[in-house]
N, C-alpha and C positions, 0 to 999 in steps of 0.2 A: 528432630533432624531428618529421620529417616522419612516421613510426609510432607516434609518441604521436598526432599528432593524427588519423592514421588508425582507430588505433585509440580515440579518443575519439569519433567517428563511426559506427564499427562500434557500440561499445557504448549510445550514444543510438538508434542506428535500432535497435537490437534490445529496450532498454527501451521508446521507446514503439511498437514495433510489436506488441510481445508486450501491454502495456498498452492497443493498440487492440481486440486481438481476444480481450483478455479480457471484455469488455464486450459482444461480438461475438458469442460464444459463448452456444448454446443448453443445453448441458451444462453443469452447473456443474463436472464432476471436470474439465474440461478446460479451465475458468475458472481452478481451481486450480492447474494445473499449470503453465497460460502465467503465471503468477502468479508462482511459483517462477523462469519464463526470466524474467520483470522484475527480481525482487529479484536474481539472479546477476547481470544484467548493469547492475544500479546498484552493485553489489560491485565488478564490473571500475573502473568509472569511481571508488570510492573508491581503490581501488590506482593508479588513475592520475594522484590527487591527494595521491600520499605519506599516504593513511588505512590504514595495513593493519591496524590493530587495528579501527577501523568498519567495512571490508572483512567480516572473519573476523565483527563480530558481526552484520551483515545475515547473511550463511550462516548462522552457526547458530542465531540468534533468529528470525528472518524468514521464510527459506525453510526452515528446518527446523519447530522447534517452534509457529510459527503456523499455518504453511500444512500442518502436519499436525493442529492442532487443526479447522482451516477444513474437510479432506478426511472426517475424522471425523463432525465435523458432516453434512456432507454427505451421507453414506453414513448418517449415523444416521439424519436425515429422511428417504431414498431417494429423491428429486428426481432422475427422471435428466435431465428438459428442464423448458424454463420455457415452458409451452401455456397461455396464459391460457383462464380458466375463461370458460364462454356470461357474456355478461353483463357482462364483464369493461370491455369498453369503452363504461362510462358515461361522459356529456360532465361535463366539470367547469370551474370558472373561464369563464363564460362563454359553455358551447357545445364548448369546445376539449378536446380528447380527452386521455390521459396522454403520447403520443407529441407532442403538440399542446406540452402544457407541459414535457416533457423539451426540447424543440426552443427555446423560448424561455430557458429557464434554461441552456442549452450558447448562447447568444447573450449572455445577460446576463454567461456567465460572461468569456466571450471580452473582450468590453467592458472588465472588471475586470481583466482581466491584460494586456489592451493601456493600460488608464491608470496600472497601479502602473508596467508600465517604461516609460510615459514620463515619471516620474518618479522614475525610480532615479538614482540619486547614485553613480557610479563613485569612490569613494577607495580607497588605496593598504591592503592588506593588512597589520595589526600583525605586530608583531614577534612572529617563533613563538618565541621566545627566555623566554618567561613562560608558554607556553603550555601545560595539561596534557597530554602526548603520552605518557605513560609508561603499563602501563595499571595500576599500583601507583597513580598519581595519581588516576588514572579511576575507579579503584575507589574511594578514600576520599572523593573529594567524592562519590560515586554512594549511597555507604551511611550518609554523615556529612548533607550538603547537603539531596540529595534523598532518602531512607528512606521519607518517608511515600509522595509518587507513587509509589515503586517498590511498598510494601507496597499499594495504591490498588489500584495498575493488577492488579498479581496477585489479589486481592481482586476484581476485576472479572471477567477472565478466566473466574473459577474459576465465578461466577453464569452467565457466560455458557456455562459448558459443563452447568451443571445445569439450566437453561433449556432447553437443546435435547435433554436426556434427558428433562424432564418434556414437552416438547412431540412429543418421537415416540413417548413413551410409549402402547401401545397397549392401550385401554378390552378387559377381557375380563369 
């Protein structure tokens, strides 16, 4: 008990730590990669809630196949830092600069997630006895249930990687 909960601890300090200084970061390839230590180690924490099939698919939908679309991207635009441009820092909303209103919307946000858990409702977990864990289950309501979001989101994905080839696309 006492290394589960350690190691539930390890695995939150290293999700949101890697999550701080992805945001931190002035490279983006290096945004990307502390990107990938987030998803692993929200992976550890589903293995440490008996999910090893949501486990297995953060690794390979997540940190694999997004965060190699995300690096692509990356490399396609060649953004190696993010140097705001002369000019960059117009005042907006009133006088107040974009760091101005990044600073208040991370306060607003704060505000919202200190009032949702004071109002969270602690009840007792259903019965995993109905539950679909199998991933033969997963799979059928995944293709049956939900097909369209799934067809959607790929559908999405796909504009968003030809988006970023029409946009580094270079005028000759």
């Amino acid at each position: 008990m006492a290394s589960e909960a350690l190691a539930f601890y390890l695995f939150g300090a290293v999700a949101i730590g890697a999550s701080l200084l992805v945001i931190a970061q002035r490279n983006p390839v290096y945004s990307v990669l502390l990107l990938i230590a987030s998803f692993g180690a929200l992976s550890g924490l589903y293995v440490l809630l008996n999910a090893p099939f949501v486990a297995a698919i953060q690794i390979i939908i997540y940190a694999g196949a997004i965060m190699v679309l995300f690096l692509f991207v990356v490399m396609l635009l060649n953004a190696p830092t993010e140097d705001p441009a002369k000019g960059y820092h117009v005042r907006m909303l009133g006088g107040a600069g974009p760091r101005h209103f990044g600073a208040v919307l991370s306060v607003v946000l704060v505000a919202e997630l200190l009032w949702a858990m004071s109002h969270l409702r602690l009840t007792a977990m259903p019965d995993s006895a109905g539950a679909n864990s199998s991933v033969y289950q997963i799979g059928l309501k995944l293709f049956r249930d939900y097909a369209f979001a799934f067809e959607a989101t790929s559908v999405l994905i796909l504009l968003a990687m030809v988006g970023a080839v029409i946009l580094a696309r270079k005028e000759s």
